[in-house]
C-alpha positions in Angstrom: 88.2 251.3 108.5 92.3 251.6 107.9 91.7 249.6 104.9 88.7 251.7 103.4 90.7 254.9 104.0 93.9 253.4 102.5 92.0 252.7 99.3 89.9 256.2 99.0 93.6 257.7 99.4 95.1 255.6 96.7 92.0 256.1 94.5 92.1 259.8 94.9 96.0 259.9 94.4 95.3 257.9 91.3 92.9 260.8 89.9 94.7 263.5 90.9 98.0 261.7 88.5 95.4 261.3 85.6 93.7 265.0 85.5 97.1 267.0 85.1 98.4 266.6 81.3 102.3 266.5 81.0 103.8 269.0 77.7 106.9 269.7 76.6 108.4 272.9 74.9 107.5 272.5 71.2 110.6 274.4 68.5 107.7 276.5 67.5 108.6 278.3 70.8 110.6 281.7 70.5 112.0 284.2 73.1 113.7 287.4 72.1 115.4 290.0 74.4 115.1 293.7 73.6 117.6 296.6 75.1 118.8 300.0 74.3 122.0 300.9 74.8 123.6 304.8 74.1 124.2 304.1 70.7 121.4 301.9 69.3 118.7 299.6 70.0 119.0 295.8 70.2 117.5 292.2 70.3 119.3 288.9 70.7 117.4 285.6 70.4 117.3 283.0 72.8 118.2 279.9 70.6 118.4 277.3 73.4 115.6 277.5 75.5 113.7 274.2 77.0 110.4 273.6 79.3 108.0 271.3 80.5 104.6 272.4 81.6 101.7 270.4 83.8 98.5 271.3 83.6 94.6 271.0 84.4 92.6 271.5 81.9 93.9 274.8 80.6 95.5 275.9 83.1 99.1 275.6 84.0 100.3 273.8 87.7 103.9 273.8 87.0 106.4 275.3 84.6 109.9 274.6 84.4 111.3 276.7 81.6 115.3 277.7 81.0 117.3 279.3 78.4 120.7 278.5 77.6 122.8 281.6 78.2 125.6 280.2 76.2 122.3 280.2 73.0 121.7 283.8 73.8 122.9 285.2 70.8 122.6 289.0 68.7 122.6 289.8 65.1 125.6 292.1 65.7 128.5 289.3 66.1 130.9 287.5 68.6 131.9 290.4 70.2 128.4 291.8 71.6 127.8 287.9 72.4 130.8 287.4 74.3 130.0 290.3 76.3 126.8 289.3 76.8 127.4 286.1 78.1 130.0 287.5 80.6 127.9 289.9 82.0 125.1 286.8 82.8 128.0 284.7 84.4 127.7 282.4 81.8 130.6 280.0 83.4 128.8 280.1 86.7 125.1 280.2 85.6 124.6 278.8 82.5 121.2 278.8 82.5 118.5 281.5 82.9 115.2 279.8 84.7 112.0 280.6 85.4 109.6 278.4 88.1 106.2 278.9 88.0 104.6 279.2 91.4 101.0 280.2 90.9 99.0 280.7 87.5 96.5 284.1 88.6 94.4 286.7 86.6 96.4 285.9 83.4 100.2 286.2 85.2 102.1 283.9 86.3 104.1 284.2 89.0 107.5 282.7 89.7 110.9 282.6 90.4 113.1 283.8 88.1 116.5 283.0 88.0 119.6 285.3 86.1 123.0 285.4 86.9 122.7 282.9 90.2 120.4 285.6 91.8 116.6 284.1 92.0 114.0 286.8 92.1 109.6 286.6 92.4 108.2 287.8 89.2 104.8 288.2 88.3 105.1 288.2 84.1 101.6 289.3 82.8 100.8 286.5 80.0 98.3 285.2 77.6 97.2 281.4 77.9 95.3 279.7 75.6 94.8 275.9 73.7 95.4 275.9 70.4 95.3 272.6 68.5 95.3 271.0 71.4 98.8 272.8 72.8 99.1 275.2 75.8 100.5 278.6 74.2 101.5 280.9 76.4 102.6 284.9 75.2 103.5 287.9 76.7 106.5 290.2 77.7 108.2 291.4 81.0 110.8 294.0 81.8 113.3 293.6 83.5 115.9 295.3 85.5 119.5 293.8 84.4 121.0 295.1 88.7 117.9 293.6 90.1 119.7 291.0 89.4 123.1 291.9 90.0 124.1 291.9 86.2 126.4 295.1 85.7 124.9 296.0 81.8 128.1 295.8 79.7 129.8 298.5 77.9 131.9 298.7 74.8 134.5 300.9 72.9 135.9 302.2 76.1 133.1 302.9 78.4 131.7 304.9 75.0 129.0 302.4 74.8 127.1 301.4 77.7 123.9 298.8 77.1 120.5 300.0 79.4 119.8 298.5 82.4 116.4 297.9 81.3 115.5 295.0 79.3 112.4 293.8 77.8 112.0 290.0 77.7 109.5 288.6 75.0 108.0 285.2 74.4 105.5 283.0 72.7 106.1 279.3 74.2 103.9 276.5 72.8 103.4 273.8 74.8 103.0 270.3 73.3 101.3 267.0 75.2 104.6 264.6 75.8 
């Protein structure tokens, strides 16, 4: 009886393994972060950003997804960068990560990591196959002293960036 069960287990280990697909974070994959700040509006690009993603069938198990903070970069130069990348702890936390937890009523809920401080987020997302790739969309705002980031300033104080920040994305997925 030991034996029979032994093998039912191993049999239903063995197509549990084979019905989740493994994919990777295809280059295709963009995330942009939008802010206001007293003086203008602005969105850096997330240039360094990895994943891997398990699923069944179309829907995701587990996502591992980071962004390089040291990749976060604007349009408006070094300066704005540098400050930036101080204000996420960049020598501490180099990475910004997100942990998916449960896949429900097109959101995903996870933990999201900025700055060393881990948060649950539920990030309101479009899934869908495309050519045989998971692509996932959406957008999520977020509060910069939820997560204990002080939102920089420049020129003085004169400039102060918004504690709000929207976070968009459009990930694609490959099978590894």
């Amino acid at each position: 009886m030991k034996k029979i069960a032994l093998f039912l287990f191993i049999v239903g280990m063995a197509f549990t393994g084979i019905s989740q697909e493994t994919y990777t974070l295809s280059d295709e994959s963009a995330v942009t972060i939008d802010g206001t700040s007293t003086i203008h509006d602005w969105t850096v690009t997330a240039n360094t950003i990895s994943g891997s993603l398990k699923a069944e069938g179309e829907l995701p198990k587990e996502i591992l997804f980071e962004v390089e903070v040291d990749g976060i970069k604007s349009e408006r130069g070094a300066a704005m960068d540098k400050k930036m990348h101080e204000a996420l702890k960049k020598e501490e936390h180099p990475k910004v990560t997100f942990t998916l937890t449960e896949a429900k009523d097109s959101k995903l809920v996870g933990a999201l990591t900025i700055a060393g401080k881990e948060q649950t987020v539920e990030v309101p997302s479009k899934i869908e196959v495309v050519d045989g790739a998971i692509k996932i969309t959406g957008e999520k705002s977020i509060i910069l002293q939820d997560y204990d980031v002080e939102p920089p300033t420049a020129m003085f104080g004169q400039i102060i960036v918004g504690d709000e920040v929207t976070v968009k994305f459009d990930l694609v997925f490959s099978k590894s």
